[in-house]
N, C-alpha and C positions, 0 to 999 in steps of 0.2 A: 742454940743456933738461931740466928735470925733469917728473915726475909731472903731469898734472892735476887740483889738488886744489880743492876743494870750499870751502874755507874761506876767510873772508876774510882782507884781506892787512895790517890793522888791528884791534884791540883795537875793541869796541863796533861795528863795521861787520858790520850784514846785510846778505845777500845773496839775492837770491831767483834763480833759473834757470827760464827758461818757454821749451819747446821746442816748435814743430808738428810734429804724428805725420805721418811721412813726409820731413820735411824736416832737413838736417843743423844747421840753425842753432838758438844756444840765446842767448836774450835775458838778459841781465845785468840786474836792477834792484837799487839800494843803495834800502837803506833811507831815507837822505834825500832820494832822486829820488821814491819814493814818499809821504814826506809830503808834497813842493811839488807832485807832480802825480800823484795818487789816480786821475786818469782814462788814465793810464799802465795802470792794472793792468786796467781796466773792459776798455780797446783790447784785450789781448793775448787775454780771456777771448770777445771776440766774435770775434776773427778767429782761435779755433778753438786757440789757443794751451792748452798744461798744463804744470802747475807738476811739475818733476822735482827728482832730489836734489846735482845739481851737472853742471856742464860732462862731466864724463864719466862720469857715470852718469845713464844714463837712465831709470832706474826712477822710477815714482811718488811722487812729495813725500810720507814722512812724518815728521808732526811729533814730534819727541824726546820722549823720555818724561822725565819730572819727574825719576821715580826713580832713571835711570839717570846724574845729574845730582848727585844726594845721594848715592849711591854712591862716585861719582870725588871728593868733597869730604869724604868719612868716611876715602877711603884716604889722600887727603895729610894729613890733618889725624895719621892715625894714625902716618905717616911722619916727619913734623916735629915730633911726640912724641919719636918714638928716637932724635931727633939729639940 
């Protein structure tokens, strides 16, 4: 078994990770479970649930920075130059 990582295991698939402080379990939701049921996310937020940054990391959910996102697309672009 490897690593537990974070990311999803498909191209275009979000994933969101909602954990209860105190409890070992962390809920899974894809992004297209949450378009057909929007009261998926409303549930987790009343029964005390928070959004963290992957199955094993529990730290607080934040969201990526733009920049950091134009950066890693300036460096392969400049990579795929020098080929």
């Amino acid at each position: 078994m490897g690593v537990g990582f974070s990311y999803p295991h498909t191209l275009g698939e979000i994933m969101q990770y909602w954990k209860k402080p105190n409890l070992g379990n962390v809920e899974k939701l894809e992004e297209e479970t949450l378009k057909k049921h929007p009261e998926k996310l409303e549930w987790l937020k009343e029964k005390g649930y928070e959004r963290v940054m992957g199955v094993s990391d529990w730290s607080s959910y934040k969201k990526p920075k733009a920049s950091t996102a134009k950066k890693v697309v300036k460096k392969i672009t400049k990579k795929l130059k020098k080929k």
